[in-house]
N, C-alpha and C positions, 0 to 999 in steps of 0.2 A: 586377363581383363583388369581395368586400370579399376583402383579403388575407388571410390570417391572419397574428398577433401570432408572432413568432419570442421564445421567450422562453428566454435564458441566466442561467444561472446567475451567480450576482455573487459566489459563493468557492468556495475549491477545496482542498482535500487534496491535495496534490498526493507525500505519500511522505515518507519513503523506506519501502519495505517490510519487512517485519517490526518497526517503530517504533511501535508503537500506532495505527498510521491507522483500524483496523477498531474498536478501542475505541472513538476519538473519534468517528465516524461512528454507535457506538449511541450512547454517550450524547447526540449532537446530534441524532440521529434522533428521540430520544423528548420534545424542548424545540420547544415548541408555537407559538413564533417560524419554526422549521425548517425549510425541507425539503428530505430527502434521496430520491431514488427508493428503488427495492427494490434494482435493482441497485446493487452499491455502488462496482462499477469499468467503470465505461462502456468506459473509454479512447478515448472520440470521438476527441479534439485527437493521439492519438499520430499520428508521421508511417509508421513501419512497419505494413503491415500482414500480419494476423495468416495462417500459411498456413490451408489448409482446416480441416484435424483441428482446427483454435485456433479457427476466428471467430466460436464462440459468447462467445468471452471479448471479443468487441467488437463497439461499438453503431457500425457503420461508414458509417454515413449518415443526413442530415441531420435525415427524419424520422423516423427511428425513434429518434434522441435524440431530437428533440421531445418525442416520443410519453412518453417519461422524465419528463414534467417537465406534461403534462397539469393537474393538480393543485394546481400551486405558485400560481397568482394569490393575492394577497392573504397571503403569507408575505413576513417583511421577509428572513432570509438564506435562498437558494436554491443550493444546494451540488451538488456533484461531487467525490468524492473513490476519486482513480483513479492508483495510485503511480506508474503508468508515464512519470507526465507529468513527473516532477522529472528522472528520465534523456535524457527523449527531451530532444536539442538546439531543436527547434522548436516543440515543446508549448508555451514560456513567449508566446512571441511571436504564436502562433495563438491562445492565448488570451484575448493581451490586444487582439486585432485585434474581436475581438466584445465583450467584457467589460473595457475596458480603468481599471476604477474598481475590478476584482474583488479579494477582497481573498484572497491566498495561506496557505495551512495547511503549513507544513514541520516534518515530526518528525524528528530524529535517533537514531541509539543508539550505543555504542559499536560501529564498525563491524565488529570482529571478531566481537563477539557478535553483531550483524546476521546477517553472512554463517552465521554456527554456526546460529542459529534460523531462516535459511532452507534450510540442509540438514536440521536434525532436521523441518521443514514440507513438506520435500519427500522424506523420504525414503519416502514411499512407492514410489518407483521407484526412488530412488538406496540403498535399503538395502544393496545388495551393496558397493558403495563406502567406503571409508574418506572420513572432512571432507577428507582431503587429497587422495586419488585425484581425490573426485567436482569439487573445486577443477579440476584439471589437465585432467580430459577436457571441463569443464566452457569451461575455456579454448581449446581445441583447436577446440571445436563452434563457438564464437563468432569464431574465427579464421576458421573456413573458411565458415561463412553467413553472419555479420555480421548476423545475424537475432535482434534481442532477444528473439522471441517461442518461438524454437528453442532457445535459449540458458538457462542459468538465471542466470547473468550473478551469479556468485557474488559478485566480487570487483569489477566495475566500479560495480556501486549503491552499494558504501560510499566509491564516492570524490567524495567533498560539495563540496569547495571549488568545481571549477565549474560545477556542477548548482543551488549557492545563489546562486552571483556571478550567472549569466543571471538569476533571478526577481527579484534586489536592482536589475539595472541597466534592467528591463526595467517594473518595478511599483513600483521604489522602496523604502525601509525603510517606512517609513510604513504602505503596504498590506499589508507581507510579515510573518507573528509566523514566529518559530523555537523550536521544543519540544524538551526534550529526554524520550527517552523514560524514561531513569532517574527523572527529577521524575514525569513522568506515574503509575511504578509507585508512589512515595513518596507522593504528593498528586494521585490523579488529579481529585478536585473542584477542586484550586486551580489547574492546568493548563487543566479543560476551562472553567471561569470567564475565566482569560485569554483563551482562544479566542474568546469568547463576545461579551467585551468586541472585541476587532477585529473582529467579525463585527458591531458593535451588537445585540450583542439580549442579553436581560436574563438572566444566572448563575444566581439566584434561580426562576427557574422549571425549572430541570434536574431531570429524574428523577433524586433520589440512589439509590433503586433498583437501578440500573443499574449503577453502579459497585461491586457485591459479583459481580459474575458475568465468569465468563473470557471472552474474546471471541479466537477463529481462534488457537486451543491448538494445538500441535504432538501431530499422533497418527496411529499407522501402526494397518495391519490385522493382528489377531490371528493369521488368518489369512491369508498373502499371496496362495497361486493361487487360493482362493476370491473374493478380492475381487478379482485381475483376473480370474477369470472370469465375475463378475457385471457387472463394468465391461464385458468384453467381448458379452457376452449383452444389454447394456440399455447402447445406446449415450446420450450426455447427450440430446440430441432427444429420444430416446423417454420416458427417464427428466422430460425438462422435459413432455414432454404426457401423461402416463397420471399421474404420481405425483401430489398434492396437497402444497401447500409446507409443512404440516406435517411431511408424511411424507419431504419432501425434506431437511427440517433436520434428522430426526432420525436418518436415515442419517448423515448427515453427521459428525454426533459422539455418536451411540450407543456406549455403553463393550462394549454385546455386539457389537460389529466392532471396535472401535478398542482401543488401549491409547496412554497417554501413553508419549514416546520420550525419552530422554536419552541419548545414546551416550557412551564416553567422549571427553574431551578429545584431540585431533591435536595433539601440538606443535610438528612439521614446520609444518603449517597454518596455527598461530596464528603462529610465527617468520617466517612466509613472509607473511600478510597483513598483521603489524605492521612489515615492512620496506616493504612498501609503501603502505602509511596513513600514518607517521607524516609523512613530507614535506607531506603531503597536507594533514591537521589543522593543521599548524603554519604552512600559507595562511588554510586557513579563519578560524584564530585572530587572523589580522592583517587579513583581510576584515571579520570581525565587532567586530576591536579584543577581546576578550575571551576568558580562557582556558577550557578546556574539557576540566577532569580524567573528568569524568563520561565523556568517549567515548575514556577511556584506561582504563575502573574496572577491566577486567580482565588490564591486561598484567602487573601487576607482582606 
């Protein structure tokens, strides 16, 4: 009996989260060279795994990624873009053990504004928290389970230098592009073109479309015990088999549930996460030989 064709992906997003990955992911989504699944964060290669309540958020075995990827014959770039994998220590190395030609997607941003936009993204549950509280306890949880997927892991994803050094010594510069997510918001056509270019395949066919629309905007519930109590009433299972994926996206960021969030600024927070960045950057910056005010835009 004939085998079947295992087929991987040949580049990857690999993060950091809240950097533009989910932008870059539509606009390559819609470039006809492309292909991306529906899901847009697998997390196959991560080496934690997810507890129960989590593992719909991963595609935990071999064929059911396959199954992801159905489709892709005859596309020149076959992608996976899943932020987990720039943290995890052995994502770099599991990936290049199957795909070892693949070519790597790292976005950056200024990592205090990172961490800020992934509390305003996650405050749907951390609303009672202050940036600086949900920091601490945030620390606390990761101390005692060590479980990234328990964690929100505020403050360990914006530490880049050696999250980049593993994909640089592991794929080389060559295969590895690095983005910054400031450029992205400035010129996101002349960003996802660069992309495009290390991925071979051609800028010029990109949906410019796609680049006027917001992509995974930070938005809490108008109403909060209404919305866990729907949450709680219509568990994701049931919601992923009765709902239609229209109907799913439009929950999703319907402005009759949601409202855009901007809290104010923590400056406990910010002084506390730029004592511990700046050491951090100023490796990166002799890692990469080049400086990088852009992931400092906000401290001063």
């Amino acid at each position: 009996m004939k085998k079947k064709r295992v087929v991987w992906p040949n580049f990857y997003i690999v993060g950091a989260p809240r950097c533009g990955t989910t932008s870059v992911w539509a606009y390559l989504k819609k470039h006809p060279q492309v292909f991306l699944p529906k899901i847009k964060e697998p997390s196959y290669f991560e080496t934690t795994p997810p507890p129960p309540d989590l593992k719909h958020l991963c595609v935990g075995n071999l064929e059911a990624y396959q199954r992801l990827y159905l489709g892709a014959a005859g596309y020149k770039a076959i992608g996976d873009a899943s932020t987990g994998y720039l943290w995890d220590r052995n994502a770099p190395a599991k990936i290049h053990e199957v795909s070892p030609g693949a070519r790597i997607v790292i976005l950056l941003r200024d990592p205090v504004e990172r961490a800020y936009s992934q509390y305003r993204l996650l405050a749907r549950s951390d609303m009672d928290l202050t940036f600086h509280e949900a920091i601490q306890h945030d620390n606390m949880v990761f101390a005692e389970t060590g479980n990234c997927w328990k964690a929100r892991m505020y403050v360990a994803r914006g530490c880049y230098y050696a999250q980049v050094r593993r994909y640089l010594e592991i794929f080389g510069e060559k295969q590895v592009g690095i983005y910054l997510y400031e450029d992205l918001q400035k010129d996101p056509l002349g960003v996802t073109s660069a992309i495009c270019r290390l991925l071979d395949v051609d800028p010029l066919l990109l949906d410019k479309s796609e680049f006027k629309r917001v992509h995974n905007a930070a938005l809490v519930p108008r109403v909060k015990w209404l919305y866990d109590a729907a949450r709680k009433a219509l568990s994701h299972k049931v919601r992923e088999k009765i709902l239609p994926t229209f109907a799913k996206k439009w929950l999703r960021t319907t402005p009759l549930i949601y409202r855009r969030y901007k809290p104010a600024r923590d400056e406990r927070a910010t002084k506390y996460l730029q004592s511990i960045y700046e050491p951090d950057l100023c490796r990166l910056e002799e890692l990469l030989g080049r400086k990088l005010p852009e992931l400092r835009s906000t401290w001063f």
